[in-house]
C-alpha positions as CSV (number, residue, x, y, z in Angstrom):
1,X,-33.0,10.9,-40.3
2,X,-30.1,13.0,-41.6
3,X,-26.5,11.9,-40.1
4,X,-23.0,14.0,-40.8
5,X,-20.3,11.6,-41.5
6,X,-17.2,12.7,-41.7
7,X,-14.0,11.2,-43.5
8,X,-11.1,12.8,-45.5
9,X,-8.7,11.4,-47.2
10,X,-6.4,14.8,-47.7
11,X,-3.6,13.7,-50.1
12,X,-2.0,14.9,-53.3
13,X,-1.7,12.4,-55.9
14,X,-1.1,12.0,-59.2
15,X,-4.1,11.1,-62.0
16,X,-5.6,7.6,-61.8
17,X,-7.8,4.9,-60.0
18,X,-7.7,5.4,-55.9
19,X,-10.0,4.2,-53.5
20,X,-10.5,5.4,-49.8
21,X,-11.7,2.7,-47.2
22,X,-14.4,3.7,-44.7
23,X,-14.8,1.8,-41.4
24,X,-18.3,2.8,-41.4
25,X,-18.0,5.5,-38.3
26,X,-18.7,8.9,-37.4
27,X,-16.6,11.5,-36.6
28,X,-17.0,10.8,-33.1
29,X,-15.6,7.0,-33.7
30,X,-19.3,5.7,-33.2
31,X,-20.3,3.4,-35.2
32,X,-23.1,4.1,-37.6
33,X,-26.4,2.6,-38.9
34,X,-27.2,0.8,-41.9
35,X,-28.9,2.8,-44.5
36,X,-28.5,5.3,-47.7
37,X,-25.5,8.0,-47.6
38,X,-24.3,10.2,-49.4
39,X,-20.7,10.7,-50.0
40,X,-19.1,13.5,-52.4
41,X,-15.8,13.7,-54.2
42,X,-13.8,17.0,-54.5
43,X,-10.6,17.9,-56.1
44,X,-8.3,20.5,-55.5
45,X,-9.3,21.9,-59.2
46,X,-12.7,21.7,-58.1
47,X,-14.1,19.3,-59.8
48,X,-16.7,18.0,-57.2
49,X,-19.4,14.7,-57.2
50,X,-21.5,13.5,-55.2
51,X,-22.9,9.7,-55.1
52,X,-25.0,7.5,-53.0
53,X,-23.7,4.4,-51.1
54,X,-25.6,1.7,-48.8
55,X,-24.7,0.2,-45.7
56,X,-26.0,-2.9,-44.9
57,X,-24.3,-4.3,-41.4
């Protein structure tokens, strides 16, 4: 199953270590199931990643 999860974390900051928190949600406030997701990283310079996290609950 494929599942959109949406989070944004829509800041300007300067250069160095951050970290956003995720309450493990949807969009919609639901909560979601354990598994694989993906999650991907994008700058306002573009620099983009994307990486792979696991729920477990």
């Amino acid at each position: 199953m494929i599942w959109t999860v949406y989070y944004q974390v829509d800041q300007v900051q300067a250069a160095g270590r951050y970290e956003a928190i995720w309450n493990g949600t949807n969009i919609t406030g639901a909560g979601v199931f354990s598994g694989i997701y993906l999650y991907r990283i994008t700058s306002g310079s573009g620099y983009t990643e994307t990486k792979r996290m696991t729920l477990l609950k």
